[in-house]
C-alpha positions as CSV (number, residue, x, y, z in Angstrom):
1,X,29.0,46.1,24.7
2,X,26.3,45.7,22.5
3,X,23.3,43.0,21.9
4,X,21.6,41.6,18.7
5,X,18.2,40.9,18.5
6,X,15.5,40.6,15.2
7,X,13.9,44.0,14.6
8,X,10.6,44.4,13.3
9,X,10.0,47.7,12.4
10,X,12.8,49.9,11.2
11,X,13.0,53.8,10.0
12,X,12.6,52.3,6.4
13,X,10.1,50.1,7.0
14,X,11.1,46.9,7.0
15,X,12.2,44.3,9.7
16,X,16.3,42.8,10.3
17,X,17.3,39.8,11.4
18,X,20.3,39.7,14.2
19,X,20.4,43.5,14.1
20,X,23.2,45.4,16.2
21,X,22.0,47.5,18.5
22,X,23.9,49.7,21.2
23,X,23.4,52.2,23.9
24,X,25.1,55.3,21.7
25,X,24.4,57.8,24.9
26,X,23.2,58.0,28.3
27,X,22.0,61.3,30.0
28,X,21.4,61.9,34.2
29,X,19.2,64.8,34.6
30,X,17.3,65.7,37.6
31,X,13.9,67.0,38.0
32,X,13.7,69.8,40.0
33,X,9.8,70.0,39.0
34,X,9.0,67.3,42.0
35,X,7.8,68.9,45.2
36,X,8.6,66.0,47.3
37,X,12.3,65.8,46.7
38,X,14.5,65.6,43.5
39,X,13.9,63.3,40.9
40,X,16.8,61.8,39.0
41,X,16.6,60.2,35.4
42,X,18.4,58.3,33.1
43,X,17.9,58.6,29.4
44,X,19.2,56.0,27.3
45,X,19.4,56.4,23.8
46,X,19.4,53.3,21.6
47,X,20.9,52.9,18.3
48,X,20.2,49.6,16.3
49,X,22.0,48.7,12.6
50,X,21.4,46.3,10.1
51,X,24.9,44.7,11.0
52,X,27.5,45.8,13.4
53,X,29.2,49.3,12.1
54,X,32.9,49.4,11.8
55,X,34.9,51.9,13.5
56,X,36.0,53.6,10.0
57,X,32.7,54.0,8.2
58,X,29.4,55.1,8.7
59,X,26.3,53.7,8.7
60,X,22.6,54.7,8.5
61,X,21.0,53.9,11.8
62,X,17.5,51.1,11.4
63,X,15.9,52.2,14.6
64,X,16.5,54.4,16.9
65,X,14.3,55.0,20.4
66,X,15.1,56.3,24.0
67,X,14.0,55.5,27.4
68,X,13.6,58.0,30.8
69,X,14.0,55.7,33.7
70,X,14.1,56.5,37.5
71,X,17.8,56.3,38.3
72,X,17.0,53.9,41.4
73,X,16.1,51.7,38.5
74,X,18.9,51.3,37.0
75,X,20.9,50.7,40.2
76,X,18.5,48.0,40.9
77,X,20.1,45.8,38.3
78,X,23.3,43.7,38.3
79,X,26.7,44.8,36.6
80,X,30.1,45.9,36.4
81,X,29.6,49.4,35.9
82,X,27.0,52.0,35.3
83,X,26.8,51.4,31.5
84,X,26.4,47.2,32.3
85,X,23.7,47.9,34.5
86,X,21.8,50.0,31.6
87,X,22.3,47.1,29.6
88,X,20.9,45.1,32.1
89,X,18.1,47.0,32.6
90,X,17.6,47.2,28.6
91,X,17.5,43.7,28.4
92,X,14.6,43.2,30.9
93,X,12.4,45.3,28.6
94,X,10.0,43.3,26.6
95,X,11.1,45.2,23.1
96,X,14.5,43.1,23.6
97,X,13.4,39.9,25.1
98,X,15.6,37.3,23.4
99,X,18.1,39.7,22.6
100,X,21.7,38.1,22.8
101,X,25.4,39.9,24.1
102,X,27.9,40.3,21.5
């Protein structure tokens, strides 16, 4: 799973067209610092390259960000599994409006 979408900003300054960009992890945590009951978060880390990285070589990450999201959230939003639903949720966010599966 992955989408592509036109970055404007990057970490070296300049923008990419039809970047790649992937979920490269996702962390549950809970909160235990809520009074009212226990808070659980997903944080989803989000890798995006110039073009899509092969499986045998590296290559220098364009932009990276991560999002904390209430877990109810996520399950909120269509999809096979756990990691579709992410993606899902990802693609609601006005940052990747437009963005494209590939």
């Amino acid at each position: 799973m992955a989408i592509q979408k036109d970055i404007q900003e990057s970490n070296v300054g300049v923008g990419f067209s039809n970047s790649y960009i992937r979920i490269s992890r996702i962390d549950i945590r809970k909160n235990l610092h809520v009074e009212e009951s226990i808070k659980w978060h997903v944080f989803i880390w989000v890798d995006a390259f110039i073009y899509k990285p092969t499986w045998h070589a590296q290559h220098e990450v364009a932009r990276f960000e991560y999002f904390k999201i209430d877990i109810e959230e996520i399950f909120k939003e269509e999809g096979q599994d756990f990691l579709a639903q992410c993606y899902n949720w990802l693609h609601a966010q006005p940052d990747f409006a437009g963005a494209k599966e590939v």
